[in-house]
PAVO-801911 format. One record per atom (N, C-alpha, C, O): x negated, y negated, z. Coordinates in steps of 0.001 Angstrom, whole numbers, padded with zeros to 6 digits, always signed. Example, Ala and Ser with C-alpha at 12.3 -4.5 7.8 and 13.67 -1.06 7.14 Angstrom:
// PAVO-801911
-013190+005690+007800-012300+004500+007800-013200+003300+007800-014236+003319+008465-012850+002250+007080-013670+001060+007140-012900-000030+007870-013409-001138+008039
// end
This chain:
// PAVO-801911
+016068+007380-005159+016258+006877-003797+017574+007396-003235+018558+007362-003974+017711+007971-001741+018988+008398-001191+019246+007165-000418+018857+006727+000665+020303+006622-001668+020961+005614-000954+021877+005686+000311+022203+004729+001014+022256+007085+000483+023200+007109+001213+022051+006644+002692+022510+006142+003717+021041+006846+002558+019966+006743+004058+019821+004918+004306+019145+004429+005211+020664+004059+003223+019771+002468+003459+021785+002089+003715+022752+002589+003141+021699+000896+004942+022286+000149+004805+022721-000896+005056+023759-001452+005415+021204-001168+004666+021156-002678+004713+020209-002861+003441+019319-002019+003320+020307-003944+002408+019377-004122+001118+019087-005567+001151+020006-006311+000807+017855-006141+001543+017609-007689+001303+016921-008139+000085+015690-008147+000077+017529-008482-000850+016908-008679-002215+016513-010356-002658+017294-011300-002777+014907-010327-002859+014959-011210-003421+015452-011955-004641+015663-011229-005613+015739-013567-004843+016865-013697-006178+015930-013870-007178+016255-013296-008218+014978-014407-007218+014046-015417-008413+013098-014080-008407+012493-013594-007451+013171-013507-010160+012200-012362-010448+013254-011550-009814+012529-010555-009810+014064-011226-009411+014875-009574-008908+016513-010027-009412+017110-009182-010079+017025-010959-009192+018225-011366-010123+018443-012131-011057+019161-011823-012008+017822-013314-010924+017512-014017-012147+016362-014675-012609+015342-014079-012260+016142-015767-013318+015235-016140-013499+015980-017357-014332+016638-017480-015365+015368-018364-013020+016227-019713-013212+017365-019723-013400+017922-019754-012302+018160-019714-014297+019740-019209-014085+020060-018253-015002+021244-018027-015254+019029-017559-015629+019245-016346-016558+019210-015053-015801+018206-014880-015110+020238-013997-015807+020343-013016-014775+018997-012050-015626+018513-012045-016758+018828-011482-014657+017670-010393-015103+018397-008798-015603+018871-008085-014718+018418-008512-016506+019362-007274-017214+018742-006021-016179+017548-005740-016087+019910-005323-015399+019865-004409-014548+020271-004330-013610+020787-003367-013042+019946-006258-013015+020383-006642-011392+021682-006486-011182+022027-006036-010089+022743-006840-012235+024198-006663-011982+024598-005266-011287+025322-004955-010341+023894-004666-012076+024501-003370-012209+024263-002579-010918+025052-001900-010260+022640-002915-010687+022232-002323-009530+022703-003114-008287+022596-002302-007367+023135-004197-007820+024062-004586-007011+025132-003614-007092+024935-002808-006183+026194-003298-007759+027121-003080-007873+026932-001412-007801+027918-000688-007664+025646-000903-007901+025604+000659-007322+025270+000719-005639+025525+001716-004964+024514-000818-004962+024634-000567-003587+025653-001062-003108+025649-000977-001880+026538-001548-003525+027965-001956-003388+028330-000829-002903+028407-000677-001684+028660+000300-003898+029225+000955-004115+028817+002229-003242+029729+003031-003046+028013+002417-002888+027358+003055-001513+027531+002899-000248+027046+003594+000646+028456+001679-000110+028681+001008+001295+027358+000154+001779+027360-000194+002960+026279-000197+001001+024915-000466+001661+025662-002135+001814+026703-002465+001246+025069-002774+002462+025543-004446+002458+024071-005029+002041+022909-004813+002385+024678-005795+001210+023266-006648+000205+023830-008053+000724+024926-008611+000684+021990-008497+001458+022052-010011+001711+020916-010506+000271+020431-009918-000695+020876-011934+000840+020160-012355-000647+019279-013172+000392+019807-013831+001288+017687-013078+000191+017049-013769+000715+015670-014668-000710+015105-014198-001697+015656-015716-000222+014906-016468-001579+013413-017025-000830+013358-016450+000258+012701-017550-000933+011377-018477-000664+011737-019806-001476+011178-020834-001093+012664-019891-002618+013059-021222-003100+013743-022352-002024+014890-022167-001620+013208-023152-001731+013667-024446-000858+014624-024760-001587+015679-024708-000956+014767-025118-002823+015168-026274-003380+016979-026285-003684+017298-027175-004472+017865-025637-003294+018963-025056-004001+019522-024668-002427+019149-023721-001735+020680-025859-002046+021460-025147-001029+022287-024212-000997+023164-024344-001851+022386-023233-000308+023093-022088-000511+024099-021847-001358+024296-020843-002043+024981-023236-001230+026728-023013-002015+026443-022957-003228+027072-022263-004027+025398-023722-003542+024928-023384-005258+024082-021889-005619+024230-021153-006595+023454-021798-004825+023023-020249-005215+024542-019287-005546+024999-018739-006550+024930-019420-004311+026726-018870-004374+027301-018902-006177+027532-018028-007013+027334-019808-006169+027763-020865-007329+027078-019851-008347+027775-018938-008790+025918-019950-008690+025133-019462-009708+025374-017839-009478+025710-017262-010513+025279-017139-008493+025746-015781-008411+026788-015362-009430+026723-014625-010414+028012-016241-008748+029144-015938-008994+029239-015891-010637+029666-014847-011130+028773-017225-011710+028897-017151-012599+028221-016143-013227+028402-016280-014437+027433-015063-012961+026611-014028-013616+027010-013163-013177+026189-012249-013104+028509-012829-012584+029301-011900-012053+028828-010792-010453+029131-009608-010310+028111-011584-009552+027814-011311-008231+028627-012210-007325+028222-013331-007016+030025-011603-006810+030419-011968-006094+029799-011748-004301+029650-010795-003538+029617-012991-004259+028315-013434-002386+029427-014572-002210+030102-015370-002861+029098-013983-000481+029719-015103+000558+028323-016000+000845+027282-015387+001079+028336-017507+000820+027150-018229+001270+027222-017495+002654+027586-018500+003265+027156-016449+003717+026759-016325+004642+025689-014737+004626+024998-014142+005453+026102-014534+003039+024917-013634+002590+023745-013920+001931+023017-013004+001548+023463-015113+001745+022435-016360+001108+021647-016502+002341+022164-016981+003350+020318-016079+002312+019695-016827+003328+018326-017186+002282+017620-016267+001866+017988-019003+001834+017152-019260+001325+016092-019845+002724+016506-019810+003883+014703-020363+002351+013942-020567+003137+014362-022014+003684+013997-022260+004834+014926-022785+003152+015003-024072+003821+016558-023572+004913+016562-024125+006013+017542-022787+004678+018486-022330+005815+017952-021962+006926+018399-022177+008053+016690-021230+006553+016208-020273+007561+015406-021397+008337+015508-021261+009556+014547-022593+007891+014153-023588+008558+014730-024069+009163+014330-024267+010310+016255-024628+008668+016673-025100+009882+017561-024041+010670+018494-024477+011345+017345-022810+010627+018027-021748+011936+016549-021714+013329+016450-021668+014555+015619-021776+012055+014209-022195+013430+014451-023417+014035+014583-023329+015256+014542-024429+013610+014642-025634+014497+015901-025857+015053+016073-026736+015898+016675-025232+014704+017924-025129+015519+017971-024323+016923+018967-024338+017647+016628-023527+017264+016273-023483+018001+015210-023966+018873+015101-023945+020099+014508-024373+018017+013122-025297+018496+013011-026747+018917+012189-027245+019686+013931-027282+018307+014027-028986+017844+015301-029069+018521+016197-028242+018690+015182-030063+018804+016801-031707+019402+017268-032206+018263+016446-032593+017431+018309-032277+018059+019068-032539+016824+018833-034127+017119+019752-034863+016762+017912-034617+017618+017744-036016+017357+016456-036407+017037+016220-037609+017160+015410-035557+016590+014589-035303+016466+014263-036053+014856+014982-035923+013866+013329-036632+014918+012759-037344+013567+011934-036032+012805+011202-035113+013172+012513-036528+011532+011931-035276+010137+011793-035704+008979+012753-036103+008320+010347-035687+008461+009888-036230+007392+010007-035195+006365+009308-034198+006547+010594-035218+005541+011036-033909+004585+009847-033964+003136+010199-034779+002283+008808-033355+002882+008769-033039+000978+009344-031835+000517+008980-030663+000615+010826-032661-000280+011264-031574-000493+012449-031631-001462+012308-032487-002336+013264-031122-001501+014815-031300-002446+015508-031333-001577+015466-031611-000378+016543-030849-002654+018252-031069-002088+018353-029635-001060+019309-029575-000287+017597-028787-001077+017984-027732-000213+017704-028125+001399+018515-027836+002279+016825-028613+001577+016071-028561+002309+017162-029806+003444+017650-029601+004555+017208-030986+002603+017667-031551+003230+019509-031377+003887+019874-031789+004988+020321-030740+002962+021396-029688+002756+021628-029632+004140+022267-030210+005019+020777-028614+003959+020819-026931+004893+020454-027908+006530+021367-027884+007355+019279-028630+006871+019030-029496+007881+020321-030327+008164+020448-030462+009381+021463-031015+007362+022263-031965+007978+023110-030797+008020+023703-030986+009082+023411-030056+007698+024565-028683+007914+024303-028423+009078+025293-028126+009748+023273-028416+009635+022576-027401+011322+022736-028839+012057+022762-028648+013273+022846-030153+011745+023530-031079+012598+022440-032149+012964+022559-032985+013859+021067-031950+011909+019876-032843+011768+020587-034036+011550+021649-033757+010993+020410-035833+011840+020431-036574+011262+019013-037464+011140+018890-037919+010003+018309-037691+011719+016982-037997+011266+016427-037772+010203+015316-037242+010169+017084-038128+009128+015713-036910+008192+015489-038344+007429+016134-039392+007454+014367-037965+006778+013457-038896+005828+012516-038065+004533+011667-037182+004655+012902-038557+003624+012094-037963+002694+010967-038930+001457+010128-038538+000645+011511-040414+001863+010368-041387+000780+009906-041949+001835+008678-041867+001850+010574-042791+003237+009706-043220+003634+010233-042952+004891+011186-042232+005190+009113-043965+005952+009524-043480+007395+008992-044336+008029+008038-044913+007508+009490-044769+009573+009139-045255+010438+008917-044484+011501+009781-043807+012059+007362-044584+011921+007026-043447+013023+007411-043856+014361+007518-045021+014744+007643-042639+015149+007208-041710+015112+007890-040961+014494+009078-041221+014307+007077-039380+013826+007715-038389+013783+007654-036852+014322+006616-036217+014508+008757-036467+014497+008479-035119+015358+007863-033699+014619+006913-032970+014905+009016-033674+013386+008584-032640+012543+008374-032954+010877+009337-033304+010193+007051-032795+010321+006843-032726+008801+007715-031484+007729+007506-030399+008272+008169-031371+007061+008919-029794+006710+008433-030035+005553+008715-031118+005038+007564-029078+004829+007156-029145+003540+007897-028153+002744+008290-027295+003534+008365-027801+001234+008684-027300+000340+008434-028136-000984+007844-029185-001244+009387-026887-001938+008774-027677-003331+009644-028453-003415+010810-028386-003027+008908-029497-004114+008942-030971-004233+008891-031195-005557+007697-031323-005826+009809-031360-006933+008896-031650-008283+008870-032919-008692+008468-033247-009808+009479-034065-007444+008632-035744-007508+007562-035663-006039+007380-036398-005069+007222-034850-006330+006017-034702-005343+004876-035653-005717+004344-035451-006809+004417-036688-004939+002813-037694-005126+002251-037826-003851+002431-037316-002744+001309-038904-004488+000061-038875-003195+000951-040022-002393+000383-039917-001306+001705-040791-002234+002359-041306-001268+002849-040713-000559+002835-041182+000580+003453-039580-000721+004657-038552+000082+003469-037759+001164+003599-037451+002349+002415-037600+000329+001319-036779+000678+000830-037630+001876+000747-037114+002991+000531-038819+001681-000587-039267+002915+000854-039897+004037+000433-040257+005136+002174-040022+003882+002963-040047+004744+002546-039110+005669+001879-039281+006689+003178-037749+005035+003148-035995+005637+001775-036375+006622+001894-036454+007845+000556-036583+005971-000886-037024+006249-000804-037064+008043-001140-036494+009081+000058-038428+007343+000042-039630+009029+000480-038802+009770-000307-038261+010546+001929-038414+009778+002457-037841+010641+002322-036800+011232+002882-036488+012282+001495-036108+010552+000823-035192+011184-000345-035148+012140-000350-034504+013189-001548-036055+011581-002444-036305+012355-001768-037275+014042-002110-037308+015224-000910-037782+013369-000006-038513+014718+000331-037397+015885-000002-037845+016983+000792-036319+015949+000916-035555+015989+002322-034652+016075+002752-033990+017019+002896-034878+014701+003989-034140+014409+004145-032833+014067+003403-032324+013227+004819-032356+014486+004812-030668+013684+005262-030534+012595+006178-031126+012024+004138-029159+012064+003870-029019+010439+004813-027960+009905+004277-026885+010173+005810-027773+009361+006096-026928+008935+006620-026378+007676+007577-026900+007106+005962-025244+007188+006188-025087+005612+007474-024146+005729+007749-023494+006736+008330-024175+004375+009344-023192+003843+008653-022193+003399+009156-021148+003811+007579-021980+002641+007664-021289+002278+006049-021949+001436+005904-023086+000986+004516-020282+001433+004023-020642+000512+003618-020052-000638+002454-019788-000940+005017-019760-001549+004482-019090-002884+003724-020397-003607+003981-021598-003528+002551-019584-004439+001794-020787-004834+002534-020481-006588+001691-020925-007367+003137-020196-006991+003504-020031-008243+005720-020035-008325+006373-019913-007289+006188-020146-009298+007450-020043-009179+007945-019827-010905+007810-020662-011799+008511-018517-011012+009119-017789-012308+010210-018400-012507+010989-018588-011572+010613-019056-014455+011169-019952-014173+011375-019163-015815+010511-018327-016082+012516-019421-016923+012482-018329-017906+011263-018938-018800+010578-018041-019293+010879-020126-019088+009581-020731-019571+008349-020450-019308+007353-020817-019930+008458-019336-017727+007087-018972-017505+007253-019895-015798+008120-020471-015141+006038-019597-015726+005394-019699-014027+005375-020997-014446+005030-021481-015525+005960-021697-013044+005477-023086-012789+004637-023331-011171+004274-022348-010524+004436-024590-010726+003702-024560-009181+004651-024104-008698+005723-023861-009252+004240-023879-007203+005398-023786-006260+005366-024468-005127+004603-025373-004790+006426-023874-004447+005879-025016-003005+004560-024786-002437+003963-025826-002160+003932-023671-002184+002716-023836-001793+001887-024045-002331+000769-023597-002077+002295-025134-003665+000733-025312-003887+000693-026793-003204-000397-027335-003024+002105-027533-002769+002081-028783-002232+001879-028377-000567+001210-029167+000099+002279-027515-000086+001907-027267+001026+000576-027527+001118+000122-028511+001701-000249-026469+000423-001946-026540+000112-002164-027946+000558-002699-028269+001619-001676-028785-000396-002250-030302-000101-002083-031112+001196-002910-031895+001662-000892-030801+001698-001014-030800+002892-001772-030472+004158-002129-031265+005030-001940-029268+004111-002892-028823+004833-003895-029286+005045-004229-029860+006082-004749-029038+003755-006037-029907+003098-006336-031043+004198-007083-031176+005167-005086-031991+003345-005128-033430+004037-005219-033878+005407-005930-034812+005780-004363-033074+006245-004449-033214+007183-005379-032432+008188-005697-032919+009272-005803-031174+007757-006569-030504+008440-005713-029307+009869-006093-028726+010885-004568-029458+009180-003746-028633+010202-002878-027015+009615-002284-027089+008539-002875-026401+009959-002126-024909+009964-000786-025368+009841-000549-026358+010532+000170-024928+009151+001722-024812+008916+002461-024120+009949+002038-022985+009733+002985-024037+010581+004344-022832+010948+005156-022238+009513+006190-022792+009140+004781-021476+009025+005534-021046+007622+006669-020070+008148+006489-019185+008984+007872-020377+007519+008845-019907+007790+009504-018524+006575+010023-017415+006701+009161-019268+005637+009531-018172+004282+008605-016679+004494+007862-016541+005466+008783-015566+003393+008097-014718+003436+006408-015757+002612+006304-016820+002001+005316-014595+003109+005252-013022+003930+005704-013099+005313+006286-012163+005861+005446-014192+005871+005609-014125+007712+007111-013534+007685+007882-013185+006792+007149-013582+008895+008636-012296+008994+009177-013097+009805+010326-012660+009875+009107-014104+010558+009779-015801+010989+011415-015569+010490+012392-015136+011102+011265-015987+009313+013047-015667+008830+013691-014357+008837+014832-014093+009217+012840-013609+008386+013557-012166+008282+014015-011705+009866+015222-011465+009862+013504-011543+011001+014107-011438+011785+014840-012158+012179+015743-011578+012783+015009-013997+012137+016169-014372+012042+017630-013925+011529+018744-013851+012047+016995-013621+010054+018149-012279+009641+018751-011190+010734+019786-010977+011365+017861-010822+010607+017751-008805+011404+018982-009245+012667+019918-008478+012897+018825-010504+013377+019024-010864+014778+020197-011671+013963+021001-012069+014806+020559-012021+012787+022483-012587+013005+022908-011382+012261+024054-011746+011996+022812-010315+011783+023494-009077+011723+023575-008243+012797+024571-007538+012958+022361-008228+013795+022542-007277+014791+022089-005590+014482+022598-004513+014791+020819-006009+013680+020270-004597+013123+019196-004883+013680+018593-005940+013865+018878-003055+014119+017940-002717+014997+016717-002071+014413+015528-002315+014616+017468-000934+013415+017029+000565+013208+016241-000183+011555+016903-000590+010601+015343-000178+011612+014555-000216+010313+014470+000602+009075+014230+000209+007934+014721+001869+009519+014599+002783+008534+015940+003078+007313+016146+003679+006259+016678+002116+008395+018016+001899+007420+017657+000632+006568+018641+000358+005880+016929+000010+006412+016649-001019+005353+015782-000886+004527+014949+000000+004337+016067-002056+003905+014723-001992+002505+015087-003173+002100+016230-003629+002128+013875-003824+001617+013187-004997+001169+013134-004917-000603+012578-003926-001075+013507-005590-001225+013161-005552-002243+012948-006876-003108+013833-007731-003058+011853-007082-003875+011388-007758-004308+010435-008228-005801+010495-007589-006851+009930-008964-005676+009349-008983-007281+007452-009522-006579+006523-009372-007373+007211-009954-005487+005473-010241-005419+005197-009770-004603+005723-010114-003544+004238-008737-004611+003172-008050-003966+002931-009210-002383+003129-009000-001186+002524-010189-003002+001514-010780-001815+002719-011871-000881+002262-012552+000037+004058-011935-001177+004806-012049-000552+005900-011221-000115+005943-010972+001090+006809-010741-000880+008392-009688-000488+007342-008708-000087+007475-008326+001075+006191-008126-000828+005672-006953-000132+005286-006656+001053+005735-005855+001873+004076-007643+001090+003948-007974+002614+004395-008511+003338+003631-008872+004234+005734-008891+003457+006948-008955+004408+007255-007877+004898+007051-007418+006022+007942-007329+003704+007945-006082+003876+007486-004781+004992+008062-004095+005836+006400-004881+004556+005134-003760+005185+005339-004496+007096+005764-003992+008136+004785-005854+006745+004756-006696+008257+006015-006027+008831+005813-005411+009878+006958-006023+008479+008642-005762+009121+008507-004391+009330+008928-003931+010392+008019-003694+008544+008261-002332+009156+009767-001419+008411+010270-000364+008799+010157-002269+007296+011343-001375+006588+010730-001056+005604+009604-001445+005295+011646-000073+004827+011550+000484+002832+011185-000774+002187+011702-001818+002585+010363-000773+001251+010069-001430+000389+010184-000887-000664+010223+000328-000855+010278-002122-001802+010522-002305-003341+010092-003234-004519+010643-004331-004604+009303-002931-005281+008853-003676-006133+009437-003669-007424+009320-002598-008020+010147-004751-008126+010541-004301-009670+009728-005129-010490+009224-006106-009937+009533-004968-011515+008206-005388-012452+008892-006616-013109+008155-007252-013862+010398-007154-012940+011215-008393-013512+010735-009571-013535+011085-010433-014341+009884-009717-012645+009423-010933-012005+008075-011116-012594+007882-011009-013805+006888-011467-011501+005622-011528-011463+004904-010563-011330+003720-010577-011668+005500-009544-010806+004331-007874-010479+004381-007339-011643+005417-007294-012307+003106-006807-012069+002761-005546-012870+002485-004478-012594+001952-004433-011485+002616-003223-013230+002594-001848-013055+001278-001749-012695+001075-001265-011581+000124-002152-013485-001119-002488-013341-001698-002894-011960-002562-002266-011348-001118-003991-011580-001332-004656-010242-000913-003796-008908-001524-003855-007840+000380-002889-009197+001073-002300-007996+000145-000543-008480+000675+000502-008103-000448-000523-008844-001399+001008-009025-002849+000624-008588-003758+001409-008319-002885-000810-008571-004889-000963-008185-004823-000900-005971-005689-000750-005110-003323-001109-005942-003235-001188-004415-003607-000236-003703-003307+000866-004162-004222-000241-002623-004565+000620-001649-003195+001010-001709-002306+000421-002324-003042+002512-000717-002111+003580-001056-001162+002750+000408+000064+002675+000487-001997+002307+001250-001343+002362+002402-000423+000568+001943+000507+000220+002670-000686+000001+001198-000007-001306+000462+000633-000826-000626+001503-001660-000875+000688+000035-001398+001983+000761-002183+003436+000571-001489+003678+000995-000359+004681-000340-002561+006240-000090-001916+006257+000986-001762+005247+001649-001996+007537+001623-001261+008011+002951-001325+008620+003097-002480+008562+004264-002864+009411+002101-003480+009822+002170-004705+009679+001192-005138+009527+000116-004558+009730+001591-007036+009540+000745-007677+010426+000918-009049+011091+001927-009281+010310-000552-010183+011085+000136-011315+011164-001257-011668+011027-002264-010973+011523-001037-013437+011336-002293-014291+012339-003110-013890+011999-004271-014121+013344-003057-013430+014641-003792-012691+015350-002969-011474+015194-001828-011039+015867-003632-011258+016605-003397-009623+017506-002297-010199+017522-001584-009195+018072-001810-010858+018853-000537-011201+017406+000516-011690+016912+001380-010965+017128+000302-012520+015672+000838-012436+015226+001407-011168+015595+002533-010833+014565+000797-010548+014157+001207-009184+015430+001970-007851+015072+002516-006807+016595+001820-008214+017722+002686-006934+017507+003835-008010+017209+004901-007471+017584+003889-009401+017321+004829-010314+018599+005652-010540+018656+006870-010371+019899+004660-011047+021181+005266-011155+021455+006494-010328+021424+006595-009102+021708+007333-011161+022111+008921-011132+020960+009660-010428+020941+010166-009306+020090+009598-011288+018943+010363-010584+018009+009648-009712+016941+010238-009548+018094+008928-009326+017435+007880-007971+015926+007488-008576+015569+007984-009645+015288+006814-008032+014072+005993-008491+013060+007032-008375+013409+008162-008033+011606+006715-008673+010579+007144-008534+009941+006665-007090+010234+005614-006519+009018+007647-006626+008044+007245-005773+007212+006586-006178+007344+006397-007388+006106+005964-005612+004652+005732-006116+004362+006687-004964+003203+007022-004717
// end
């Protein structure tokens, strides 16, 4: 890859830097070669659950020095949407964690609710949840059919964890849906909702100076592709070599490689597919 042509690199963290809090052997390094290129690396996640300063936090100790204003996870990026959409007085029924709710009182939310609620409510915000039940569920339910707005972080239906795949938020989203019979506003990848939120607080125009990089086909990829920059697949995560060769040619990244140094491809730059 001619790095000198990218400069801008949005890398996903879970499957491309670590995995749960174990760094993925390569990612250091290959940070520290687009460092070293002048490229500027933001960090974009689909994980709700983890407010930025702790991602920060966890960077830092695996030797990636990030400003939280290079962190953009999906529950930040939720509330940069309703920070345009929504009245900061606005009622919000949260399934979700500590990110979610975080990142919402940071943007100047105080309404929020996450066990129970007194209706009305304006907006539902779904993510992963791992005291997620059917109470939380037929809340979300009500308030929706009431007619609140639905909106997901994010729907990976799986989440790489070093024990292996666990659910993810979309598989509680799913239930949502289900239940209520309504469509999400999804904010996380594939939709490109956040990413141009990105694109638009850097002030980048030119596409061909970026690249996407990631670890799932059916999300970072097709973000990706949707956006219109370089793409990248590394096999760290959930993708297989197998899986990224059965793709139609015109759904092929532009690069790929067993880790994120792997794929920029040191010295001699990466492979095509």
């Amino acid at each position: 890859m001619e790095l000198s042509s990218i400069k801008l690199a949005i890398l996903d963290i879970d499957g491309v830097v670590i995995k749960g809090r174990t760094p993925i052997p390569g990612a250091t390094k290959g940070i520290r070669l687009l460092e070293e290129n002048n490229v500027k690396v933001i960090y974009l996640t689909n994980n709700s659950t983890r407010p930025r300063k702790r991602i920060v936090g966890l960077l830092k100790e695996i030797g990636i020095n990030v400003s939280v204003y290079d962190v953009f996870t999906s529950s930040y990026l939720t509330a940069l949407y309703l920070d345009k959409e929504a009245n900061k007085n606005d009622r919000i029924f949260i399934i979700g964690e500590e990110g979610i709710v975080y990142e919402l009182e940071e943007m100047g939310f105080q309404n929020l609710f996450w066990s129970n609620y007194e209706p009305p409510i304006d907006y539902v915000i779904v993510g992963m949840d791992k005291n997620f039940n059917f109470q939380k569920l037929t809340y979300a339910q009500h308030a929706i059919l009431s007619g609140a707005k639905f909106i997901a972080t994010n729907t990976d239906p799986t989440f790489p964890t070093e024990n292996g795949l666990i659910p993810g938020g979309g598989s509680i989203v799913k239930a949502v849906e289900i239940a209520s019979k309504k469509q999400p506003i999804i904010i996380g990848k594939p939709e490109i909702v956040g990413l141009r939120l990105i694109l638009n607080k850097f002030k980048i125009s030119d596409l061909e100076n970026v690249i996407f990089i990631g670890d799932r086909i059916e999300t970072d990829l097709i973000a990706g592709k949707r956006l219109g920059c370089k793409t990248g697949i590394v096999l760290s995560g959930v993708t297989t070599k197998d899986e990224l060769e059965k793709l139609e040619n015109s759904l092929k990244p532009d690069f790929y490689g067993e880790n994120l140094l792997d794929l920029l491809g040191g010295k001699n730059y990466g492979d095509r597919i």
